[in-house]
DRENLUMMAR-404195 format. One record per residue (C-alpha): x negated, y negated, z negated; residue in three letters. Coordinates in steps of 0.02 Angstrom, whole numbers, padded with zeros to 5 digits, always signed. Layout:
<nodes>
XYZALA ...
</nodes>
This chain:
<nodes>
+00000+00000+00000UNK -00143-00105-00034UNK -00301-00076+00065UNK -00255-00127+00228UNK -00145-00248+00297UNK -00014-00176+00463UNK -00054-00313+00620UNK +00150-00305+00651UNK +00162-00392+00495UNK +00027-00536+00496UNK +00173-00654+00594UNK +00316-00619+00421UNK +00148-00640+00321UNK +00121-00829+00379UNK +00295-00884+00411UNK +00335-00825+00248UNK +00188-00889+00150UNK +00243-01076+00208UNK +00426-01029+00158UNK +00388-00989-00020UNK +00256-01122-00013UNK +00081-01024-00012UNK -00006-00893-00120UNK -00090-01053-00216UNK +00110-01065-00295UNK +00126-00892-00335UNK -00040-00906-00437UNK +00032-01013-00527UNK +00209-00934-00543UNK +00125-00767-00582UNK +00011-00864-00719UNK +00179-00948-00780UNK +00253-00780-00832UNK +00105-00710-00912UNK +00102-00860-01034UNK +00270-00830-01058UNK +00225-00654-01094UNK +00108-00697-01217UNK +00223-00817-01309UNK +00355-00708-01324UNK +00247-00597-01400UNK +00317-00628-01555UNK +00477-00512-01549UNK +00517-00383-01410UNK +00690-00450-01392UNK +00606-00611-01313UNK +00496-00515-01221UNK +00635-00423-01139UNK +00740-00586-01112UNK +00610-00651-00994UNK +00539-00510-00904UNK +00703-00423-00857UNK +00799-00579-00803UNK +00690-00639-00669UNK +00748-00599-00498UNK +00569-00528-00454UNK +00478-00373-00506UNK +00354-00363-00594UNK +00229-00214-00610UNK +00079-00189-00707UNK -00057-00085-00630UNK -00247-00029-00686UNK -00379-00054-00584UNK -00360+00117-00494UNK -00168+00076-00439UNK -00074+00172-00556UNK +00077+00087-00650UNK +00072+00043-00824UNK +00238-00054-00850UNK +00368-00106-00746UNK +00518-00222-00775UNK +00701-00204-00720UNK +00696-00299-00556UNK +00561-00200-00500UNK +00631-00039-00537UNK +00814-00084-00464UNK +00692-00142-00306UNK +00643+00038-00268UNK +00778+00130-00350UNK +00656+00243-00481UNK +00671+00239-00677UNK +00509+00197-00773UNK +00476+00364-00808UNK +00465+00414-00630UNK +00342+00299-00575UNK +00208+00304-00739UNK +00049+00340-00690UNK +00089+00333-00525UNK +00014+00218-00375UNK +00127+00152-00302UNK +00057+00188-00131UNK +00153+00379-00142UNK +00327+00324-00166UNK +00343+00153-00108UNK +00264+00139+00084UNK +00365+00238+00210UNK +00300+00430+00247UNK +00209+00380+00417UNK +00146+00212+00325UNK +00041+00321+00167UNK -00123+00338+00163UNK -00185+00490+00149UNK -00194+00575-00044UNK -00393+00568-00022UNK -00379+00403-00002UNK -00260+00385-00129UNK -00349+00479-00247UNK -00509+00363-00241UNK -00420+00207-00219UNK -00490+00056-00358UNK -00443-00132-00331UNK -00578-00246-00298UNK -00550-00425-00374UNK -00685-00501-00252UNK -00587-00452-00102UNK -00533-00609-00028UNK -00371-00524+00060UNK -00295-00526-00141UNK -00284-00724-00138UNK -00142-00695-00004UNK +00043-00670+00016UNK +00064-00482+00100UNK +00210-00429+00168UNK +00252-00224+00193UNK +00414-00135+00224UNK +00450-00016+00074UNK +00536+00134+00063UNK +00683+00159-00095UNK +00711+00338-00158UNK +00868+00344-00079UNK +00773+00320+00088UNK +00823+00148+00144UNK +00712+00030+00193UNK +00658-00165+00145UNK +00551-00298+00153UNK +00427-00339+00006UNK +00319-00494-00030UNK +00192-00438-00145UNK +00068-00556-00240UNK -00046-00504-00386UNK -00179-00561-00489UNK -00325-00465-00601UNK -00305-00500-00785UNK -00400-00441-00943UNK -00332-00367-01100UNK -00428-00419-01285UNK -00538-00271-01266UNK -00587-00323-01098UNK -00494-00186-00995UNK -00461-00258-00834UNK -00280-00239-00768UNK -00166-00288-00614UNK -00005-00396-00615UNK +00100-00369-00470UNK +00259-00484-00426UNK +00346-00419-00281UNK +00514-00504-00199UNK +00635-00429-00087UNK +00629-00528+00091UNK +00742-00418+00178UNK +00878-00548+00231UNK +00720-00657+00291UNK +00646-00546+00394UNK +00825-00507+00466UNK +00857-00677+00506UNK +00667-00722+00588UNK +00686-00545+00690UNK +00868-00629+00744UNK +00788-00775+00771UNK +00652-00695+00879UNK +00760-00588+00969UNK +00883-00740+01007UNK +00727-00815+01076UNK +00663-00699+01176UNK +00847-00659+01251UNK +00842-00871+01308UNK +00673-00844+01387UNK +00705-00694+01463UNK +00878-00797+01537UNK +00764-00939+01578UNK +00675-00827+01705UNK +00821-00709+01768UNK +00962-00725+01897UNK +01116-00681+01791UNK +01205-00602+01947UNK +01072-00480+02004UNK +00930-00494+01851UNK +00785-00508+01989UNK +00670-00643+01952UNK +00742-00857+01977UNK +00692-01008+02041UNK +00589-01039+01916UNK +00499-00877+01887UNK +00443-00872+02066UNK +00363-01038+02085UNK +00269-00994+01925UNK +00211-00840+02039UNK +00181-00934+02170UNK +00088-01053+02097UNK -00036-00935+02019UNK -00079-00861+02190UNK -00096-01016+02247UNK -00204-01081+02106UNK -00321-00922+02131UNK -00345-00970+02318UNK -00402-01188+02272UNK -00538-01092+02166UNK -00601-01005+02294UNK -00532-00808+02268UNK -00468-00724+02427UNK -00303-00669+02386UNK -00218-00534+02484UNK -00031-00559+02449UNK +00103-00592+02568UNK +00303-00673+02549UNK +00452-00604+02643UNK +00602-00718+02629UNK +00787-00606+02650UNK +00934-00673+02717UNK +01109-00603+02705UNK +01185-00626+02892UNK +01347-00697+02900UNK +01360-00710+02704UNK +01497-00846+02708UNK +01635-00744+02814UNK +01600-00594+02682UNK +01665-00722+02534UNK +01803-00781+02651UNK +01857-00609+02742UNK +01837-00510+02549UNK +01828-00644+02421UNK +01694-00682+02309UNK +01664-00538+02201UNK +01661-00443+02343UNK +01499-00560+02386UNK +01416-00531+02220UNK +01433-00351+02275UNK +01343-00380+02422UNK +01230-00479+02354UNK +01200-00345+02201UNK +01165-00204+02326UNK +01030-00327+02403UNK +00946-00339+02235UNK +00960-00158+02219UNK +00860-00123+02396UNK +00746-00241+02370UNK +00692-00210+02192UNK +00721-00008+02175UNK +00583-00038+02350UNK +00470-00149+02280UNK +00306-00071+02232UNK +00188-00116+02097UNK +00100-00307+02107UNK +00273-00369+02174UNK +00403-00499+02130UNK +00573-00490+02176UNK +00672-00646+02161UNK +00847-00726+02206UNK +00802-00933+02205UNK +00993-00942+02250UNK +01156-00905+02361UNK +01102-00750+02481UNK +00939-00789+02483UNK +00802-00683+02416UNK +00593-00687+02410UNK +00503-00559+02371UNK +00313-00591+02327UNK +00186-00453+02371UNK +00013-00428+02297UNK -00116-00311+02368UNK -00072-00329+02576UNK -00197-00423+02693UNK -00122-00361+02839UNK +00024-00422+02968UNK +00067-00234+03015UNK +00105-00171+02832UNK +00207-00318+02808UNK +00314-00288+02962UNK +00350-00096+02905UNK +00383-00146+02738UNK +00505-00299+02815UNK +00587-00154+02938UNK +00611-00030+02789UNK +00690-00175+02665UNK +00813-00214+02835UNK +00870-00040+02884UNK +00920+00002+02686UNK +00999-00113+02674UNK +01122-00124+02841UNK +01202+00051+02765UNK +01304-00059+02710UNK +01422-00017+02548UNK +01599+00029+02485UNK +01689-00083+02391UNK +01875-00051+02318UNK +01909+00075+02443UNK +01845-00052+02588UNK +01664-00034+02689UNK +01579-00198+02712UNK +01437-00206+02835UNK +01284-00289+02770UNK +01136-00366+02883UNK +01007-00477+02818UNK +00862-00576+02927UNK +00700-00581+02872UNK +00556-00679+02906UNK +00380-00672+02812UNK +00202-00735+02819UNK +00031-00668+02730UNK -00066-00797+02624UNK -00204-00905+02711UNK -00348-00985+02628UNK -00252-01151+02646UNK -00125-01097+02524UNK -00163-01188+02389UNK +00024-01253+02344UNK +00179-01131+02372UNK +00258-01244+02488UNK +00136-01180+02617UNK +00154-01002+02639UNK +00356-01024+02600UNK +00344-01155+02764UNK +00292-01010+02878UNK +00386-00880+02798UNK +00522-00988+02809UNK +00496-01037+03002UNK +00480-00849+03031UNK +00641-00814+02963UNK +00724-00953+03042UNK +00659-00879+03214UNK +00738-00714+03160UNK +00911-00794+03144UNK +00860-00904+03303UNK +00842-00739+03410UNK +01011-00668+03347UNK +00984-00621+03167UNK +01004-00461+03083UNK +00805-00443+03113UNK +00630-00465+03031UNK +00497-00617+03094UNK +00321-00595+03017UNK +00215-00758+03046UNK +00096-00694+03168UNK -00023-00766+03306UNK +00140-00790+03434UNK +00254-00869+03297UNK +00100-00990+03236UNK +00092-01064+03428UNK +00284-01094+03435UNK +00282-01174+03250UNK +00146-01280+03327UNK +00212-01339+03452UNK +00359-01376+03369UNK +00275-01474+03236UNK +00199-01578+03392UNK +00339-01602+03473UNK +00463-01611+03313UNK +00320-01794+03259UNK +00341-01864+03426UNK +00533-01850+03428UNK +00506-01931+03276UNK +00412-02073+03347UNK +00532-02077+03492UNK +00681-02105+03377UNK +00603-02238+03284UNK +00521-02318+03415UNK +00717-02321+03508UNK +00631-02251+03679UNK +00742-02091+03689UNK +00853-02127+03853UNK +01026-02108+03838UNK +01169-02041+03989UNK +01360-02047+03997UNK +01473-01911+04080UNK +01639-01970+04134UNK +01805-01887+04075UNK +01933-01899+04200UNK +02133-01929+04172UNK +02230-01788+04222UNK +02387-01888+04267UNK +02325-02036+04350UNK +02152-01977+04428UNK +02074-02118+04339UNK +01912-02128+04217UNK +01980-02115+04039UNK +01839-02091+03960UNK +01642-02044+03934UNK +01542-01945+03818UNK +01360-01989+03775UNK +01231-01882+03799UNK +01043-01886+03751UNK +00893-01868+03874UNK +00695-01840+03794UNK +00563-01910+03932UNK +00435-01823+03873UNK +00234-01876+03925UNK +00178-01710+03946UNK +00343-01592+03907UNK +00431-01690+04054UNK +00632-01741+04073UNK +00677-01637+03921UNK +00892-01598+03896UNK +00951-01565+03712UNK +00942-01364+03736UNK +00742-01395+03729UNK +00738-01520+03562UNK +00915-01531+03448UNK +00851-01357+03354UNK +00682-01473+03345UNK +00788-01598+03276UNK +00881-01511+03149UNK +00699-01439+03083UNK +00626-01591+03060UNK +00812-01691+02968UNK +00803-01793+03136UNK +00989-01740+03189UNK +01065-01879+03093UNK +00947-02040+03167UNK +00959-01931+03331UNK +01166-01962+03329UNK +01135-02148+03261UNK +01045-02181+03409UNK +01177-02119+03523UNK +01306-02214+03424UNK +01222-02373+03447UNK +01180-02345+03642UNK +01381-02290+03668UNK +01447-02441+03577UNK +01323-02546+03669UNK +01397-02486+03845UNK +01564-02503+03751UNK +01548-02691+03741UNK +01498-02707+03922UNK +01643-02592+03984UNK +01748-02723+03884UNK +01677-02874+03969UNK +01695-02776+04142UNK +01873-02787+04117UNK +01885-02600+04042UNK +01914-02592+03876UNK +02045-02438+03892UNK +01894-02312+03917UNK +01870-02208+03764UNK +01694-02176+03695UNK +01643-02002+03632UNK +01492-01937+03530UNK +01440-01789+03467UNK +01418-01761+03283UNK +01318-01669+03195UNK +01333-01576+03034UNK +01198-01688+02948UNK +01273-01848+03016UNK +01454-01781+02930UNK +01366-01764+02786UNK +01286-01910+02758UNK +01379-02017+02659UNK +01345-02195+02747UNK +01414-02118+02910UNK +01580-02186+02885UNK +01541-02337+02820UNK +01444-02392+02955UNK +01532-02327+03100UNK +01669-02466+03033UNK +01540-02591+03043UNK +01495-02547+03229UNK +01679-02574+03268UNK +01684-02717+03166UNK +01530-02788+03257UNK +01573-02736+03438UNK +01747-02784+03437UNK +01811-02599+03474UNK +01970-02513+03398UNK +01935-02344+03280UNK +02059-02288+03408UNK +01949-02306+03561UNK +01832-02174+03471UNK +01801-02001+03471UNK +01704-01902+03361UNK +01667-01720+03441UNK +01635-01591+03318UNK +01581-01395+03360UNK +01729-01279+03307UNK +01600-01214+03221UNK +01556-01332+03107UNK +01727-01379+03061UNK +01774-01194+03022UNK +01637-01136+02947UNK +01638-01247+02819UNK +01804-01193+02765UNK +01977-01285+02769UNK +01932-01340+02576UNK +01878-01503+02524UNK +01702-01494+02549UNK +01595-01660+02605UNK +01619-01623+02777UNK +01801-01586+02775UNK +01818-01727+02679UNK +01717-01833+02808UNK +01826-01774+02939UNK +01995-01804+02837UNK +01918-02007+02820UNK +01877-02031+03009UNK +02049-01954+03031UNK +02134-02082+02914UNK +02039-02211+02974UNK +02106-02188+03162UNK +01969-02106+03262UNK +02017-01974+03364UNK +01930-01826+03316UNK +01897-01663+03422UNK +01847-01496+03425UNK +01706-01468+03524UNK +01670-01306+03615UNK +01854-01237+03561UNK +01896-01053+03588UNK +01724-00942+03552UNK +01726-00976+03369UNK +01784-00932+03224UNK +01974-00873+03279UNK +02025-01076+03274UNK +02207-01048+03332UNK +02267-00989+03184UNK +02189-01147+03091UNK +02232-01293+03243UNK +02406-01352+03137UNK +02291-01358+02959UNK +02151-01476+03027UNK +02165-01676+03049UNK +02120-01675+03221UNK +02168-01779+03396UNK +02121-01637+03508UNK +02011-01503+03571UNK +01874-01469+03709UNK +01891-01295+03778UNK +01723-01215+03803UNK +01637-01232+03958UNK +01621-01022+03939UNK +01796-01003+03973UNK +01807-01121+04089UNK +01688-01031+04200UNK +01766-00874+04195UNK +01964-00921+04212UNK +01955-00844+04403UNK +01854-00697+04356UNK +01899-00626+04195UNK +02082-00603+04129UNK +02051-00617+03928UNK +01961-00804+03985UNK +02119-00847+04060UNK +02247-00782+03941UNK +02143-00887+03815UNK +02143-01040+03879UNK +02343-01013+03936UNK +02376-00989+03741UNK +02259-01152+03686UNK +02332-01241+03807UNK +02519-01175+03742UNK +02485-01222+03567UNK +02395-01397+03575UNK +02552-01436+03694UNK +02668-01375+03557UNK +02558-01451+03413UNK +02548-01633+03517UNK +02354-01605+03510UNK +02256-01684+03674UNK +02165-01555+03794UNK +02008-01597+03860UNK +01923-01447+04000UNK +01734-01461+04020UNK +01618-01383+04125UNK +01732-01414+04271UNK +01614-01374+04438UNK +01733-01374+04576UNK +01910-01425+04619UNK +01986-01245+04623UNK +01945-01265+04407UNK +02017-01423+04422UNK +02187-01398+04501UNK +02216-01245+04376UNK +02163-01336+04209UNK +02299-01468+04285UNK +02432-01336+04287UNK +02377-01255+04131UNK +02418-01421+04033UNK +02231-01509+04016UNK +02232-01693+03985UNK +02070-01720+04024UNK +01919-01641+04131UNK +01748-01675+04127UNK +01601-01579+04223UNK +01498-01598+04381UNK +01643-01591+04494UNK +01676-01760+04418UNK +01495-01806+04397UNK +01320-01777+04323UNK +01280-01869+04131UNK +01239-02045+04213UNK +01140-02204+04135UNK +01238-02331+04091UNK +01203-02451+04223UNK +01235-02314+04354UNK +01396-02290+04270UNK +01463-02478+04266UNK +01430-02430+04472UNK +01520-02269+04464UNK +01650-02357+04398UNK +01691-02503+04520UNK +01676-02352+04672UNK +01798-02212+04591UNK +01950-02190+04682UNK +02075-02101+04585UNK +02188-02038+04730UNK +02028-01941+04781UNK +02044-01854+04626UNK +02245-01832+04596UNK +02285-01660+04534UNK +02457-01564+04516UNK +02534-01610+04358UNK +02566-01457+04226UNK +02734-01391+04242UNK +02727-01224+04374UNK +02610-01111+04262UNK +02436-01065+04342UNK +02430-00873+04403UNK +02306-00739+04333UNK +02145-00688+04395UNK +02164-00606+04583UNK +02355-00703+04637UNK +02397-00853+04713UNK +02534-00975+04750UNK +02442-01065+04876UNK +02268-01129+04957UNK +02245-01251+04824UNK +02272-01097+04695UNK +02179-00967+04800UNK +02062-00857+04680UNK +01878-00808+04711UNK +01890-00657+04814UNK +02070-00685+04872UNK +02098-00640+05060UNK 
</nodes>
């Protein structure tokens, strides 16, 4: 009990030594009660009085461990009479079986007064003869009788409930740190925990070390139509059986962790290689398409991956996470449910997109991007109703580029919103000419983007512009990808709320691209919308494929029955044009009209259109399926 003091105990020992207020006190409380002792000398009843009726026990021992006297609150302590325990060291009764010494040492056991570890507080659990267990606080000092017989005085306290509460205490603790750390969905590593990974790799590479380690970043494909086609514990199911993969995969040196949503990084020591990394990438993707079974239901899952080895430039996280995170967005670029590793081919596209992503930069800033117009022509009265602006990228070495070649650029680089500000100002620009050329009737459309929506000054400043310009909300309209709109849900988010503003606030608003999307029709009657654009996809294939015309038949049907405007682009030829007429289109646009034009060109275009060169039958006789006809103006491709 006394030799030696258990290392699992040193943290009680100094926690409580400053709770009871250090061993220097219990010197002095331990010298207190021997005076007291030695006064009440006088009559045993005294003697008892005092001894019995503190709350700690007290035991005498000789100098080879064995007890002498004991008083009541010791004896209650351990649950023994005095009997039981005279003569015997405490060592083989009150320390735990596994906790004894051995009897050898037992047997030649002697306290040593110049042992410095007897000035402390000691704390050991104890064993009671019924078996339980406590906490005891020991203390003791070496005293000598008249006849110079050295003896022991040992005061010993129950700290039971203490110990309790710091082991609560520690537990509690460890429990917050431990949720400071974890994802509470999925229990893989957070935010938090990961950067602290990834900044100790990268700390080990500024000092020099080659570390081999590589980062995969994971995906889930299509994650926001699994919450809105299953709802969202259905998601968290998903997103669970991701974790599972990934972590029940992961080999030793390796971090799993979810930094949020449905995306996951996963941290891998000991790989120095691009190969390894892809099988390890195409082994996390194919266990995780099995997909899983959830209340009866199977849900497909399909993640994208994209990863990238560490480089001896890596010496913050953002680094490595930049190419991982290019490679992944190339996976999702080239049709998702796939894995990217940052090799030599992906490093010469991110380069070049880096160069071409700071001079579209410059261009934007510097205002030199060129800006075109494509006219929209009026149905009913053959006359221009309206343009759309378009952007053009004369690039010095790149050439005449079209937005195909640099909007992704755009959106990589958080250009998309100046990139639509741009075209804003150039349309409202020709806006105030067309007014001054005596056409203030032609409506002005722009595309925008899903940054621009969300940027909270859009609004605000679009009313300026038609404050400034002298132009009517009205005369506006705001094309947005059915996409974008639909994605986002029908719920107030920002962008929905956006869209419900402009709405209130009299522009016209229109789908853009209507009719490959997300299933729109069954939505058209819920949004704040003016009208929609069918896609240029359809339009193309209304003489060749049956579905393409049955689908634009029904779009047309319901935006006539829902008093939405119809706009058909991509219109090459006149045969598209006369059957978008009949099918109920209000408006066509498309190089059977004419090319995107500059703005001066335009004003030109203008003055020479002649709209009974481009008078169309109104809608009224219903335009025949794919491989009839009514008459030469309706004759089909491959009609004899």
């Amino acid at each position: 009990m006394f030799p030696s003091i258990a290392p699992e105990y040193v943290f009680m020992t100094a926690v409580l030594g400053l709770a009871f207020a250090g061993a220097v006190v219990w010197r002095r409380y331990v010298g207190s009660i021997l005076e007291q002792l030695s006064e009440a000398n006088r009559t045993n009843e005294e003697l008892g009085l005092i001894i019995n009726n503190t709350s700690d026990g007290i035991v005498l021992l000789s100098m080879t461990g064995r007890v002498l006297w004991a008083n009541d609150p010791y004896l209650a302590m351990h649950g023994y009479t005095l009997q039981e325990i005279l003569d015997r060291n405490p060592l083989t009764y009150a320390l735990p079986p596994e906790d004894r010494p051995s009897p050898a040492e037992i047997a030649t056991y002697r306290f040593d007064p110049a042992d410095p570890q007897w000035r402390e507080l000691h704390v050991y659990r104890n064993i009671r003869k019924d078996g339980s267990l406590f906490w005891n606080q020991i203390s003791l000092s070496f005293h000598e009788q008249e006849d110079d017989k050295p003896f022991v005085v040992l005061v010993c306290r129950d700290i039971t409930r203490q110990i309790d509460a710091q082991e609560a205490l520690q537990k509690a603790r460890a429990e917050l740190d431990l949720a400071a750390t974890r994802d509470s969905l999925t229990n893989l590593a957070n935010r938090w925990a990961l950067m602290e990974c990834l900044s100790a790799l990268t700390r080990r590479v500024a000092d020099g070390e080659l570390v081999n380690a590589a980062v995969l970043q994971v995906d889930v494909d299509l994650f926001k139509q699994i919450n809105d086609t299953h709802g969202h514990v259905a998601g968290d199911a998903v997103l669970c059986h991701v974790a599972d993969v990934l972590a029940s995969q992961a080999g030793d040196g390796t971090i799993v962790a979810r930094p949020g949503g449905d995306e996951f990084i996963i941290v891998i020591e000991g790989l120095s290689d691009i190969e390894p990394l892809k099988e390890i990438a195409e082994q996390f993707y194919r266990n995780i398409s099995t997909g899983i079974y959830w209340q009866g239901r199977f849900i497909p899952t399909s993640v994208s991956i994209g990863g990238a080895l560490f480089e001896s430039c890596d010496t913050e996280p953002d680094t490595v996470l930049i190419r991982s995170d290019y490679a992944l967005y190339q996976a999702k670029r080239n049709g998702r449910g796939r894995a990217v590793i940052y090799d030599d081919a992906v490093r010469s596209r991110h380069e070049r997109a880096n160069r071409l992503g700071r001079h579209l930069r410059n261009e934007i800033e510097e205002g030199d991007l060129e800006f075109e117009f494509q006219p929209k022509l009026d149905v009913a009265t053959g006359s221009i109703s309206g343009i759309e602006t378009l952007v053009r990228w004369q690039h010095p070495t790149e050439g005449r580029l079209t937005p195909d070649r640099f909007l992704d650029l755009a959106v990589e680089n958080g250009l998309m919103a100046e990139l639509d500000y741009a075209a804003i100002d150039s349309l409202f620009s020709l806006g105030h000419d067309l007014a001054t050329d005596g056409r203030p009737d032609i409506q002005l459309a722009f595309n925008a983007s899903p940054q621009l929506l969300a940027d909270p000054d859009f609004l605000p400043r679009l009313n300026r512009k038609c404050r400034d310009y002298e132009i009517a909300p009205g005369r506006i309209v705001i094309e947005i990808l059915e996409t974008v709109v639909l994605s986002n849900g029908l719920s107030e988010n920002p962008i929905m709320q956006t869209i419900r503003k402009l709405h209130s606030a009299g522009f016209r608003i229109e789908l853009d691209d209507f009719g490959t999307g997300h299933a729109g029709l069954a939505h058209l009657a819920e949004l704040p919308i003016s009208g929609i654009k069918i896609d240029r996809s359809l339009v193309r294939r209304i003489f060749e494929d049956e579905t393409s015309h049955k689908i634009v038949l029904a779009i047309a049907e319901l935006c006539n029955d829902l008093g939405l405007g119809l706009v058909g682009e991509g219109v090459e030829t006149r045969e598209s044009a006369e059957w978008l007429a009949l099918a109920g289109c209000d408006q066509l646009q498309g190089f059977w009209l004419s090319p995107a034009i500059s703005a001066d060109v335009f004003r030109k275009f203008l003055i020479r259109h002649d709209p009974a060169q481009f008078r169309l039958p109104q809608s009224g006789s219903r335009p025949l399926p794919p491989g009839r006809q009514r008459g030469p103006a309706l004759r089909l491709h491959g009609a004899s």
